[in-house]
N, C-alpha and C positions, 0 to 999 in steps of 0.2 A: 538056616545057618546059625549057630550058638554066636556069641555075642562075643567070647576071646575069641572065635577066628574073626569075624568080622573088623575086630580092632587090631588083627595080626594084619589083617589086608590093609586095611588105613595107612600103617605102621611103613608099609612096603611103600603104598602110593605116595608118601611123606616122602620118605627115603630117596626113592627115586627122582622125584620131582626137583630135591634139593640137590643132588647131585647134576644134573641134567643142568641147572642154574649153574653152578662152578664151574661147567665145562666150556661153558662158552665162548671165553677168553681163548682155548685152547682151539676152539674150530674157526676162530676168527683168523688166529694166529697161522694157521693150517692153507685155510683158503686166502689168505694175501701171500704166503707165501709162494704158492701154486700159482696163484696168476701171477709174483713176479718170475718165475722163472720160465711160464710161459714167453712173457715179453722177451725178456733175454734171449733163448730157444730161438724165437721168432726173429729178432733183430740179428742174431749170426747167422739163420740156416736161410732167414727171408731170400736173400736176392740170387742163393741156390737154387734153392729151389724154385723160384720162378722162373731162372733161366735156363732149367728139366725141364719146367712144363713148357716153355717156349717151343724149346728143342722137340720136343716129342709131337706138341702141334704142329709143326711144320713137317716131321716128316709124315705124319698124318696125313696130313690135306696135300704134300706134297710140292710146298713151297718153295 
């Protein structure tokens, strides 16, 4: 491998690496948002849904 590619590839893995660092914030940002809206999701659809699956068990087992 000649020695300007070799410092074209450096060049790259520099590149990347520091972007990869500034993005962080943004997947932080990303993933708190997702699990709050998880929560939310879950705290309106929660006692629906559990009272489906109640429903459904019972006519399962035939209660």
């Amino acid at each position: 491998m000649h020695a300007s590619r070799r410092a074209g590839h450096a060049a790259i893995r520099r590149t990347l690496r520091e972007d990869d660092r500034g993005d962080v914030p943004g997947w932080v940002l990303v993933t708190l948002m997702t699990a709050g809206l998880v929560v939310v999701i879950w705290a309106l659809a929660g006692p629906a849904l559990s009272n489906l699956f109640e429903q459904a068990i019972a006519r399962v087992s035939g209660l």
